[in-house]
N, C-alpha and C positions, 0 to 999 in steps of 0.2 A: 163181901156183904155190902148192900147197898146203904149210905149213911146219911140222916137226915140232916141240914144243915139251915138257919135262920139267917132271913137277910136282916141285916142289922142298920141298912142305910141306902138308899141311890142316889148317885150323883152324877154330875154331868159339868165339862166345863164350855166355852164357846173358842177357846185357843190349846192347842197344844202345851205342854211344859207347866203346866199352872193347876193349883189346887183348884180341883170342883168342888163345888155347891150341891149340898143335897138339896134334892126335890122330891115332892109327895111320891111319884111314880116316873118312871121310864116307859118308855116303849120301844120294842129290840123289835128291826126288822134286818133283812140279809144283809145288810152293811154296818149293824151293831146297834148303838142307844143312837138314835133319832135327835137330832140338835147337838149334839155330841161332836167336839175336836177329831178324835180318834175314829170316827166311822168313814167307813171306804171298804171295795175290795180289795183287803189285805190279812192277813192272819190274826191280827190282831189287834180285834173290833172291839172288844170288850175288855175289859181290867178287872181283876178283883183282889180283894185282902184281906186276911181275916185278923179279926179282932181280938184271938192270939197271939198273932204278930206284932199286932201295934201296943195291944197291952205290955209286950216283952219291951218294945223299943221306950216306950214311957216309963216303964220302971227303971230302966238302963239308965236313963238319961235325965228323969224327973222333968219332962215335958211332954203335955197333953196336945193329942194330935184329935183335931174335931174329924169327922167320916169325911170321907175325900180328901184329907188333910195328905195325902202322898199320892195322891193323880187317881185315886181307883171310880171304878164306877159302882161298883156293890159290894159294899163291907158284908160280911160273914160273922156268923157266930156258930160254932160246936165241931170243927173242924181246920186243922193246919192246913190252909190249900197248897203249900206246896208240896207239902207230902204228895199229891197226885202227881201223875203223867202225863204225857201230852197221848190223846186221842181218847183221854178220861171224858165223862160227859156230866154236865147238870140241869137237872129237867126239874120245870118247874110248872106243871099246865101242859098246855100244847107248846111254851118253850125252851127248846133245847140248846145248850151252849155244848162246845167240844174245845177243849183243853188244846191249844198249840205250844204254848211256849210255858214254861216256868222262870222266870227272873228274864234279867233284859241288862243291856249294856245301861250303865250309867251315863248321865251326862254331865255329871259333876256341875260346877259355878255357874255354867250356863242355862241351865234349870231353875223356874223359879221356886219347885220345889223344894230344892236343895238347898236353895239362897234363905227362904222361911224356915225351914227347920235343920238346918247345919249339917241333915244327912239323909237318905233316903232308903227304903226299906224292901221298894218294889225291885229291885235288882237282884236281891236274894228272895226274896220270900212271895211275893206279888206273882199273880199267873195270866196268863193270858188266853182267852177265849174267841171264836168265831160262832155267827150264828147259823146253825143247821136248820132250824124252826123257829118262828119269830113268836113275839110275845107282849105281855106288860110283864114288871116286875116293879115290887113296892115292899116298904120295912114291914115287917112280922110277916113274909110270905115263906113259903120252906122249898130249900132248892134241895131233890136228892144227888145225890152222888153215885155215879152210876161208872165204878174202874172198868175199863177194855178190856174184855177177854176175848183171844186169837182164838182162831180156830188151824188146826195144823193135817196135812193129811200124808201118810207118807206109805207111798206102793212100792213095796218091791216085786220086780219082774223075775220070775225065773220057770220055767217050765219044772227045774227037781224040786224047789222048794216047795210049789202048790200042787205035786202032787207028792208031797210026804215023803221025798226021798232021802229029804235032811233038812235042818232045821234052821232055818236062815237067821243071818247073823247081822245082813247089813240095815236091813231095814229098822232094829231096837236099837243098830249102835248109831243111825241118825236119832230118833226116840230120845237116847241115853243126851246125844250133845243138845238138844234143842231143848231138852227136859231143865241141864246144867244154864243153858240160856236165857233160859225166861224166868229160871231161879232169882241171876245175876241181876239181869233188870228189872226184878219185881214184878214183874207182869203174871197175868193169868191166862191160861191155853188150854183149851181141850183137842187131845188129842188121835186121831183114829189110824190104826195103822192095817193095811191090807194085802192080801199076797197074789200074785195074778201070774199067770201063764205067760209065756212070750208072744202073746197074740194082737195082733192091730186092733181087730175089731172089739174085744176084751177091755183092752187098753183105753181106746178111744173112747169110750162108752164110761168108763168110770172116771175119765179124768175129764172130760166133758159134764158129768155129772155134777162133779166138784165145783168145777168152775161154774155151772148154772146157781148151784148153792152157795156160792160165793164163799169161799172157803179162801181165807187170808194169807195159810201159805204150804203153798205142794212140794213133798221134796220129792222122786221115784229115786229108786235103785236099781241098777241091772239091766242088762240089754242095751247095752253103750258101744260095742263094739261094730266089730267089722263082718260075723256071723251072716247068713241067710236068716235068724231069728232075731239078730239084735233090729230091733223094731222101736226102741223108746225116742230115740230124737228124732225121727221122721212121723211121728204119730203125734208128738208133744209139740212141734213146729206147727203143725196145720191146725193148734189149738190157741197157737199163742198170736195174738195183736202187734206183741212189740219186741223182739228179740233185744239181750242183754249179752252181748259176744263176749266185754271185755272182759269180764271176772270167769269166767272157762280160757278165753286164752291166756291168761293170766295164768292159771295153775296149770293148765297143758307145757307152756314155755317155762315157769318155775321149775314143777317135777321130771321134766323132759330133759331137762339138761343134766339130771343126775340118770334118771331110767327111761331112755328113748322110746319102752314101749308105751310110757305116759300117754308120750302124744299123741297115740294112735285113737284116744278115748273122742270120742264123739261127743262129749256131754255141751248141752245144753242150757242157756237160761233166759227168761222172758215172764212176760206177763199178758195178761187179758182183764182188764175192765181195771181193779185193784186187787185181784190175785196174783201174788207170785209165785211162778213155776221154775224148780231147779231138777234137773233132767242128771243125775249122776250115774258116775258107775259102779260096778254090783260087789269089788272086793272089798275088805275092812280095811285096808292099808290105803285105796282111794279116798272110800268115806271119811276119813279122819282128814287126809290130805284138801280133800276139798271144803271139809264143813269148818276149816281153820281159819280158812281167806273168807269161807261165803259168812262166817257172824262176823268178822272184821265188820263188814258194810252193813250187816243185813237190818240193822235197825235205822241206817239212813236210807235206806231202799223201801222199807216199810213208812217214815215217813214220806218222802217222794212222793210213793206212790195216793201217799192223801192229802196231795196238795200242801204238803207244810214243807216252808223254806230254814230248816235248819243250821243255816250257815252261819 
């Protein structure tokens, strides 16, 4: 649910490391608050805190922090912003902020932040934004909150399954892990799953589709092999911009070394625009083996792919 949130303050300072100064209004263009230390092409154009947070650290501490008092550039009121996500968004007008980072390394004594109020807040609780859409923003305006929701697509390939021979298995138990997955990280996904024939032309045509609709992330099942019908990574290649070798040879050389026919799988993975496509193969004892290493990464592969450096 999208949740409505009060600016409680804008600030701005002319140096790095140093409490800002509220001002009547800001104005956010592609590089963040305009007159602002912090703006550049970098992830993290904008600051903000909510007045949750500082409330909690004032009571802690029996010390009154004035707005900007911990580097932010727009205090909040009716919301924990760290409770969000990075690729979360707040739209305010025509505009738009998108959530990169949550908390930040500290810089301890060398901050004048730090050095004014004995400790600082934006490290845990403080979030950080980039500007998608530029804007004003000014006290008593209302920023929604708008969480990411994935959109997920996942085909399995088998000529018996889509015509009713038997009832496919691989395709829900990708479903079932990626369902456990987004549980874990709290995210939202809607998911579409579909059954398709071993066909190029079939294939090509819906996974192509997907990727015009810009669909965040494709896993397929089946037709990985060595068959005159295994058709999914030479049809999934000639869709994909960018191939991603090392996490397939990685589980090929893992599982190969105990069951040599491992390696015979062909699978696949890559991307196009900022869809990611995973090309697996069709038994349950694969899909488990490879959806084990592919969510190790797959939420720094999701950032990657939208320009966030989360190192």
């Amino acid at each position: 649910m999208n949740k409505p949130i009060t600016v409680r303050s804008v600030s701005r300072s002319k140096n790095k490391g140093e409490i800002k100064k509220p001002v009547s209004e800001i104005l956010l263009n592609m590089e963040g608050v305009k007159g602002d230390a912090h703006a550049g092409p970098w992830h993290r154009q904008v600051s903000l805190l909510a007045s949750e947070s500082i409330r909690k650290y004032e009571s802690a501490t029996g010390t009154l922090v004035p707005d900007g008092g911990f580097g932010e550039n727009i205090t909040t009121e009716g919301f924990s912003l760290h409770h969000a996500l990075p690729l979360d968004r707040f739209i305010s007008g025509e505009l738009i902020l998108e959530l990169t980072q949550v908390g930040k390394k500290c810089h301890g004594k060398t901050c004048a932040i730090y050095k004014e109020s004995g400790e600082c807040i934006m490290p845990d609780e403080g979030v950080f934004c980039r500007v998608l859409h530029g804007g004003k923003l000014k006290a008593g305006d209302q920023l929604e909150y708008v969480p990411r929701s994935f959109t997920l697509k996942v085909i399995t390939l088998s000529d018996r399954a889509s015509s009713g021979f038997y009832s496919d298995r691989s395709g829900p138990m990708i479903l079932e892990e990626m369902e456990r997955w987004f549980e874990g990280k709290k995210l939202k996904h809607t998911p579409t799953p579909l059954i398709l024939p071993d066909d190029k032309e079939t294939f090509s045509r819906e996974l192509g589709s997907a990727i015009e609709e810009k669909v965040d992330l494709i896993f397929t099942t089946g037709s990985t092999g060595l068959g005159a019908r295994d058709i999914a990574p030479d049809v999934a290649i000639q869709h994909m911009e960018r191939q991603i070798p090392g996490i397939m040879e990685l589980i090929r050389v893992k599982h190969g070394m105990v069951n040599p026919n491992a390696a015979l799988s062909r699978s696949v993975a890559g991307l196009t625009g900022k869809t990611l496509i995973f090309v697996l193969p069709g038994s349950t004892r694969a899909i488990k083996e490879y959806m084990e290493e592919i969510l190790k990464s797959l939420w720094h592969m999701i950032l990657m792919v939208n320009d966030i450096d989360s190192h």
